[in-house]
C-alpha positions in Angstrom: -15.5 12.6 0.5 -18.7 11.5 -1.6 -19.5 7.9 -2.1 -17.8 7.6 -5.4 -14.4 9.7 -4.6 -14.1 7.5 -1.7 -14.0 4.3 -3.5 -11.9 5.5 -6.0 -9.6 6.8 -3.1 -9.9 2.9 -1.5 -8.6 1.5 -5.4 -5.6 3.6 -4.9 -5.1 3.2 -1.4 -4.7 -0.3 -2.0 -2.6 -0.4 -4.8 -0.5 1.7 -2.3 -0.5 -0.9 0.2 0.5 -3.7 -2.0 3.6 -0.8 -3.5 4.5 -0.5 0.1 5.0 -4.4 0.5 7.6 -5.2 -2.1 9.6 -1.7 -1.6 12.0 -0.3 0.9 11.4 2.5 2.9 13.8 4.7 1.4 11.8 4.6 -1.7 8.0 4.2 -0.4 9.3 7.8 0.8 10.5 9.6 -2.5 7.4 7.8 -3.7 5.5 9.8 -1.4 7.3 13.1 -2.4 6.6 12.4 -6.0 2.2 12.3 -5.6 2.8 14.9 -3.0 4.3 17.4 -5.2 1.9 16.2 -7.6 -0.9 17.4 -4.8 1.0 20.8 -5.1 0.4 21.3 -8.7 -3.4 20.3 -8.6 -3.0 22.9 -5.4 -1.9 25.4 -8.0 -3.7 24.7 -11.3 -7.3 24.4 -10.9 -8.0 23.7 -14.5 -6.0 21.1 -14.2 -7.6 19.8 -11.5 -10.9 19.9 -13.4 -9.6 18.0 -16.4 -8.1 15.0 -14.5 -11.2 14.8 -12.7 -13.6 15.5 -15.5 -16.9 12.9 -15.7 -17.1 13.0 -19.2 -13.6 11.8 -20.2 -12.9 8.4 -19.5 -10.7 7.3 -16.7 -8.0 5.5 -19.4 -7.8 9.3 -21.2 -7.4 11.1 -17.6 -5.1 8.8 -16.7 -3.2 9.3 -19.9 -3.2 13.0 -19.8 -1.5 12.5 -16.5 1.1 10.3 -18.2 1.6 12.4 -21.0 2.6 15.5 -18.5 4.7 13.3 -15.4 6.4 10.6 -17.1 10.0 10.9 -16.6 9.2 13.7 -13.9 8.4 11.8 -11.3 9.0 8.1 -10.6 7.4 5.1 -12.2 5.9 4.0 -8.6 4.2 7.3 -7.6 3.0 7.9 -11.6 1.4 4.2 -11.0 -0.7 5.3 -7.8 -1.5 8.6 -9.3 -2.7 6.8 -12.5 -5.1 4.9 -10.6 -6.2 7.8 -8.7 -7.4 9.9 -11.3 -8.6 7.0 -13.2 -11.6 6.7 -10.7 -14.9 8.9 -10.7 -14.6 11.7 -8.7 -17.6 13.9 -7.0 -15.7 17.2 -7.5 -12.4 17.8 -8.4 -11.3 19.2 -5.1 -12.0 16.3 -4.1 -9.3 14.9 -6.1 -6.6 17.1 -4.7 -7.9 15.8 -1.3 -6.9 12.3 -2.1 -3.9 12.7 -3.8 -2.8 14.5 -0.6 -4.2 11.9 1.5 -2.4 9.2 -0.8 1.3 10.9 -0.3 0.7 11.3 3.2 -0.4 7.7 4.2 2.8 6.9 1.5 4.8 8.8 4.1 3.5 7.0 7.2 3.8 3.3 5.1 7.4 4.3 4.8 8.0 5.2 8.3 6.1 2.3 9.1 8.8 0.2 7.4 11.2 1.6 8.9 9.9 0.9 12.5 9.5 4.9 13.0 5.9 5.2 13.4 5.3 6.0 16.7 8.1 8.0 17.2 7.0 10.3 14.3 3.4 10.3 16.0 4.8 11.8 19.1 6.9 14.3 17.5 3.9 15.5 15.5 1.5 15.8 18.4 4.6 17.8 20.6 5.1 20.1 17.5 1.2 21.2 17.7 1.6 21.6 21.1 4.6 24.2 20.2 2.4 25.9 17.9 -0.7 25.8 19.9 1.6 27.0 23.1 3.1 30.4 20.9 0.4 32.7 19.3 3.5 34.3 17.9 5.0 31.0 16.3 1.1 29.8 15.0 0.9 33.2 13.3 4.0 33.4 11.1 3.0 29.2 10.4 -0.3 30.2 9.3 0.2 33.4 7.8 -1.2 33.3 4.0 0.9 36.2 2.7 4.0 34.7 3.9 5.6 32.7 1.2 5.3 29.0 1.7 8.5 28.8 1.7 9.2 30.7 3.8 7.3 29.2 6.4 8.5 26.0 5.6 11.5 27.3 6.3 11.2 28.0 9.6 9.8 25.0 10.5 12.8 22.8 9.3 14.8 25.5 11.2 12.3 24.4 14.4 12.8 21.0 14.1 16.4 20.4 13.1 17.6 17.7 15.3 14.2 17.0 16.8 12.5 15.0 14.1 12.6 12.8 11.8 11.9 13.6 7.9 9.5 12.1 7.9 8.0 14.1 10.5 9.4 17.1 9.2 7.9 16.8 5.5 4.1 16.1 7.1 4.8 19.3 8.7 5.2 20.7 5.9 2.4 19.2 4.1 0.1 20.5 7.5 1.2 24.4 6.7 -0.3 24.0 3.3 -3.6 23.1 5.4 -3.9 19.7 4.7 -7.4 19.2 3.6 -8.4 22.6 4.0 -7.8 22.5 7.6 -5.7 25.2 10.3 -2.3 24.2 10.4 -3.2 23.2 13.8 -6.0 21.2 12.7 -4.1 19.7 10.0 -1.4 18.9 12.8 -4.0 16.9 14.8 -5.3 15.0 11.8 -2.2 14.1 10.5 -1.4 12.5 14.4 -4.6 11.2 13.9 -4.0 8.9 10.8 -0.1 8.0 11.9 -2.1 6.3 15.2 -4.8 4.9 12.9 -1.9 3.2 10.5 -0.7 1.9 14.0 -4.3 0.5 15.1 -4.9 2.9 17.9 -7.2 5.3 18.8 -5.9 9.2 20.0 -7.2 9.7 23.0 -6.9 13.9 24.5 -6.2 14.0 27.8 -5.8 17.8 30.1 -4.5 17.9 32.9 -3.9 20.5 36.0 -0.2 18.3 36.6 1.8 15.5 34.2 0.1 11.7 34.7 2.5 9.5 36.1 3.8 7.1 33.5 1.4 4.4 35.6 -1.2 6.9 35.5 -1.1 7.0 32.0 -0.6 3.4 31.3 -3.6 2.6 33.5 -6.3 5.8 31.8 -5.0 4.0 28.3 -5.4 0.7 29.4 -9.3 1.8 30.5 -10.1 3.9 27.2 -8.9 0.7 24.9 -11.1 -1.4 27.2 -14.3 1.3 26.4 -13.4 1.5 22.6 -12.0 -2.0 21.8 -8.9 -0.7 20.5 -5.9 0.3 21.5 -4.9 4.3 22.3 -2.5 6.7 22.2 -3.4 9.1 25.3 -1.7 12.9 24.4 -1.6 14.8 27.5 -1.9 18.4 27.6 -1.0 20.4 30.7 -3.0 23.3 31.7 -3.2 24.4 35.2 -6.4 26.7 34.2 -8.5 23.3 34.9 -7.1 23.1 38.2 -7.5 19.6 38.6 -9.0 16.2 37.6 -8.5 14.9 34.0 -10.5 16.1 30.6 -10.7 13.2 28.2 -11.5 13.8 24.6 -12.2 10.6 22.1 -13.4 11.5 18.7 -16.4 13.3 19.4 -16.8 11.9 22.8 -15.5 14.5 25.4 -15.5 13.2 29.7 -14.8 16.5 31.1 -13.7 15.7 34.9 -12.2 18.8 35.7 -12.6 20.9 38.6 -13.0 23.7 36.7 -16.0 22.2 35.2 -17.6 21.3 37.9 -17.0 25.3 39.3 -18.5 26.8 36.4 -21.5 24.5 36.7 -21.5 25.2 40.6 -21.4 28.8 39.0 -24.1 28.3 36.6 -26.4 27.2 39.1 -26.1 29.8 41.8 -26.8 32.2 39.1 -30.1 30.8 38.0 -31.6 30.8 41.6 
């Protein structure tokens, strides 16, 4: 986001947080189906996208054209946090539909927050892109454009029945409409992303030829929070193509110890002489 969407995204984000404080999870989480099916129909209607976001309205009129088309539609709570979104200046009007999606989905994560689900629903996202990732098959028919959405929605409830929480369940869902634009696998690792940033932590990707030990694992984290001041989530990945060592992705910052690094530039090498 531009300078000025994201401080109007901050105004709302906060009035979010102080929402979250006085409410129960239960409702913090229809709250967050309300603005995210609100997201779906700026999704849908571009013009209307352009006229909640319009510079030369004020934000009082945008946010009463909002009123004037939600109210009694969707709850008093989300029509409160939506108001305050669209009252701010925004650079482009997609950029609007971006934070009204980003403001239902940390609404989600606030509400299994309360409810003492947060990690838990990290996890299951993170194993669910691993599914996806695993299956060409499976991350076709998710991603598929001409497939109803729907449909595909479908079969992810289908997939996870049993194995997640709703919470975890409805941000899937939110990821196969590409959440910000991204892959649903993309979307899938930002929305792991910002469930470890509501918890404080860091994601830390680790590869591996063989499983860490749970020691192992405590005692990478324990080094990587040391590096980065912050706590982190490591999220293993086996793949016995590396053959051994440990690949470490943070952010942008990648420590590739694999052997099958070091062979392809033990490789590279001999070729060049």
């Amino acid at each position: 986001m531009q300078a000025a969407s994201r401080e109007s995204y901050k105004v709302a984000a906060e009035r979010l947080d102080a929402y979250v404080r006085g409410a129960e999870p239960s409702a913090v989480a229809t709250t967050a189906d309300d603005i995210l099916s609100v997201a779906d129909l700026l999704r849908r209607e571009p013009r209307l996208r352009r006229a909640l976001s319009d510079p030369a309205r004020s934000g009082e009129d945008r946010a009463g054209l909002l009123s004037g088309m939600l109210s009694g539609k969707i709850g008093a709570a989300a029509l409160d946090l939506l108001a305050a979104l669209v009252s701010g200046r925004w650079s482009a009007p997609s950029q609007l539909l971006d934070g009204a999606e980003r403001l239902g989905v940390e609404a989600l994560l606030a509400s299994a927050d309360k409810s003492g689900d947060l990690g838990e629903v990290e996890d299951e996202l993170f194993r669910f892109g691993q599914v996806v990732s695993g299956q060409p098959a499976l991350s076709n028919a998710l991603s598929d454009p001409i497939a109803p959405a729907g449909q595909r929605a479908s079969l992810a409830r289908e997939l996870l029945a049993g194995k997640a929480r709703p919470v975890t369940v409805r941000l899937v869902e939110v990821a196969l409409g590409r959440f910000g634009g991204r892959s649903v696998s993309g979307a899938l690792t930002r929305l792991v992303e910002l469930t470890a940033d509501r918890r404080d932590r860091q994601v830390a990707y680790v590869t591996v030829a063989a499983p860490l030990s749970d020691e192992e694992e405590r005692r990478l984290g324990a080094r990587l929070a040391a590096m980065y001041g912050r706590e982190v989530s490591v999220k293993q990945t086996v793949d016995p193509e590396v053959l051994g060592g440990v690949s470490v992705r943070v952010g942008s910052d990648l420590y590739d110890g694999t052997v099958l690094r070091r062979l392809n530039e033990t490789r590279n090498a001999l070729a060049k002489r």
